[in-house]
N, C-alpha and C positions, 0 to 999 in steps of 0.2 A: 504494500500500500504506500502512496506518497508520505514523502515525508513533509510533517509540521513546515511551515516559512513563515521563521522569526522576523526575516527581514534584520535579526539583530548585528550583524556584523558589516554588513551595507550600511545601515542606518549609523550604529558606532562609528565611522569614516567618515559620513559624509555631514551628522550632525553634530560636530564638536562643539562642547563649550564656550562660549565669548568669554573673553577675559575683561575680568569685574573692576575697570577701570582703575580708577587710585586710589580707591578703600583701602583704607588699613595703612598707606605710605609704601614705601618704597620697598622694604624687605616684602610687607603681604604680597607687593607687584610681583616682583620678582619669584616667589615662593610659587604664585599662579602661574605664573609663565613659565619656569619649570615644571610644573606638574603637566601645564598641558603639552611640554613636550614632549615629556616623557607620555604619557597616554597616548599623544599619537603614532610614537613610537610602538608603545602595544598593539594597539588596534591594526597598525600593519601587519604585526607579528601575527595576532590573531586571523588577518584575513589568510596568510598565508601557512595555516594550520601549525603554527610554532606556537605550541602553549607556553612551554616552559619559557622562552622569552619573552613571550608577553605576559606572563606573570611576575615577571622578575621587573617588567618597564613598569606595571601598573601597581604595583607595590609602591614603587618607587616614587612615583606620579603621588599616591596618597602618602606615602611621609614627605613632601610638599606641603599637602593639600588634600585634608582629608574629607572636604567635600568638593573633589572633582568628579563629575558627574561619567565623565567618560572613562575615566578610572573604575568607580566604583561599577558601571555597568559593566568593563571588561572583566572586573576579577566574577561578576555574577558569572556571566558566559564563561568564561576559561573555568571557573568549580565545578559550573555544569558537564564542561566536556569531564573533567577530571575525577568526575564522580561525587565531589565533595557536596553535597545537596542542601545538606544543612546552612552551610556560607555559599552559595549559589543565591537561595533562597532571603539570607539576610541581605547581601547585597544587592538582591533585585529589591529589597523593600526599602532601601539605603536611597536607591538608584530612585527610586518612585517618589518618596518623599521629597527630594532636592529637584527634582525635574520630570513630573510627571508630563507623558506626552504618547500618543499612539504607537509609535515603533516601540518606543519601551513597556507599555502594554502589552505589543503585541508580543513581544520577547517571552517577558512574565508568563503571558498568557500557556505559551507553549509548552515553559517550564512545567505552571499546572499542570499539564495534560499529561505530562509523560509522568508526571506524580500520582496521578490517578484524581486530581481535584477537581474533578471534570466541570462541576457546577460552577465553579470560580474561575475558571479558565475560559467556559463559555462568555463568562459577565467581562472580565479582559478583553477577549476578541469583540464584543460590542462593542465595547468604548472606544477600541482603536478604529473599527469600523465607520461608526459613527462619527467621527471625527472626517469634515468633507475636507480639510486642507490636507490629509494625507494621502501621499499618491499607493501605498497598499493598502487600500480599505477591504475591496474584494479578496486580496490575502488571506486579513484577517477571516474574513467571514467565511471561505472558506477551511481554514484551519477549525476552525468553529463546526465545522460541517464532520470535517476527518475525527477531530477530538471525539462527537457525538457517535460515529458509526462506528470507533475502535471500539467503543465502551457500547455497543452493542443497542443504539437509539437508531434508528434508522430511520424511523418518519421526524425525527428531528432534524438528524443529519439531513436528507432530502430536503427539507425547509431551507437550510442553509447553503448548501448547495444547489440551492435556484437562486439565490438573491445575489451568491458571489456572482453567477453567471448574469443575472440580471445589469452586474455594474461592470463587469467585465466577461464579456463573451468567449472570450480566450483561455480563459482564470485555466491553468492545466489542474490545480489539485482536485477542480471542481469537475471539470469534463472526467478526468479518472476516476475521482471519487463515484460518480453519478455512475460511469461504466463499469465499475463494482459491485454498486446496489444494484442494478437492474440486472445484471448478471445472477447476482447472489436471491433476488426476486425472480428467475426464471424468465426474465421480458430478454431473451436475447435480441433480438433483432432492436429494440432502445441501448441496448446494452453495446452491440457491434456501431448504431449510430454516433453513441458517447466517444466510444473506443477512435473511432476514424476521426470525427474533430479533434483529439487531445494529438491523436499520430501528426495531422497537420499542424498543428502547434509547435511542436517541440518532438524532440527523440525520447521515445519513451524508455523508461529504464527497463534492467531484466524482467523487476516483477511485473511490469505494465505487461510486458511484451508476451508474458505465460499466460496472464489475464486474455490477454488478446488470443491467444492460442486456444485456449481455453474456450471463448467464444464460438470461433470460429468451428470447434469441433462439436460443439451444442447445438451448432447450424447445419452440420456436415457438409461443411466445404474443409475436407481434409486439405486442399492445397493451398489454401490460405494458412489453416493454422499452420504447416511444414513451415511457411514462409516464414511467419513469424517465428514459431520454434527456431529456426537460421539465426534470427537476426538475435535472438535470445542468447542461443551460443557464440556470436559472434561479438558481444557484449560481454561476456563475460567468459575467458580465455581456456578456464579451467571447465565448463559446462560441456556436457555430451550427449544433452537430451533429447531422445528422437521420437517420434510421434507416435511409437508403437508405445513407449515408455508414458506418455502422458495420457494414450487412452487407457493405459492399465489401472492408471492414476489416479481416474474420474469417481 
């Protein structure tokens, strides 16, 4: 199934903190202005999957300055990659309180979801939704949509999954998602229409591509699903799955 989109490590980059003028004189100036170099410095590290250095920038960023906002939202993301849930968690509420705003909702949000706090992650992905100056609304909403159908809501999840598409036609979690439920509802032929807009979209991952296989053998156009099954194994180097192996499977 797709994965959750925080948006959080885009958004860390590209909305950095302003530096809070000449409060405090000249040492506080200076103490902000290395913090937020040092956080930008993370947030690179962080886009380019180096936790451990960008833990060690954004550390450093908050003994500066320990309410830099792009600091304390990176140590939340780098805990989350790193397991640590408990300070993932303190830092996204760190991160909320200094600077609440839709992308860092929608981060939070995600967090809930993988924590199992489905009701509270949903009410997250509204707000960032909701929010019409943010260019990932439909994101959220449909993350909002995944959150509800992992945990087993599906006429919820479908509610939400129309509305991403409704504000974004394209939205890929939502065309997948939707190709899922209707799959998992038995409606194949809504399910192979879902499936072929999200293909036109974007490259669909392994799971999308077995989803789609899947499909396709529900319809019995075995040459369609082989096709797909190729593209499946060609995706992913170590796979050797062949279409006798996936009917067995069913």
């Amino acid at each position: 199934m797709s994965r959750l989109r925080s948006g959080a490590v885009i958004a860390l980059l590209s909305v950095l903190v302003a530096l809070a003028g000449c409060a405090g004189g000249k040492n506080a100036v200076d103490n902000q202005r290395a913090a937020e170099a040092n956080a930008s410095l993370g947030a690179d590290f962080l886009r380019k999957q180096d936790n451990e250095n960008a833990l060690s920038r954004f550390k450093r960023a908050l003994d500066y300055d320990s309410s830099n906002t792009t600091a304390n939202w990176g140590m939340a993301i780098v805990s989350e990659r790193l397991g640590e849930d408990e300070d993932a968690k303190r830092y996204y509420e760190k991160t909320l309180g200094l600077q609440p705003n839709a992308a860092i909702y929608n981060s939070y949000a995600a967090f809930l979801c993988k924590q199992g706090d489905v009701d509270r992650a949903v009410r997250y992905f509204e707000r960032s939704a909701n929010d019409e100056r943010y260019p990932g609304r439909a994101d959220a909403m449909a993350n909002a949509g995944l959150c509800l159908h992992r945990a087993g809501q599906a006429k919820s999840a479908e509610q939400y999954y129309r509305q991403a598409l409704a504000m974004d036609s394209e939205q890929l979690t939502a065309l997948t998602g939707m190709a899922r439920l209707q799959f998992e509802q038995g409606d194949f032929l809504r399910a192979r229409a879902f499936n072929e807009r999200a293909d036109s979209v974007a490259q669909l991952d392994a799971d999308q591509l077995l989803l789609a296989a899947r499909i396709e053998l529900a319809l019995g156009d075995r040459d369609a699903a082989a096709a797909y099954i190729e593209r499946h194994n060609a995706r992913e180097p170590s796979a050797t799955l062949s279409l006798r192996q996936l009917e067995q499977s069913r």
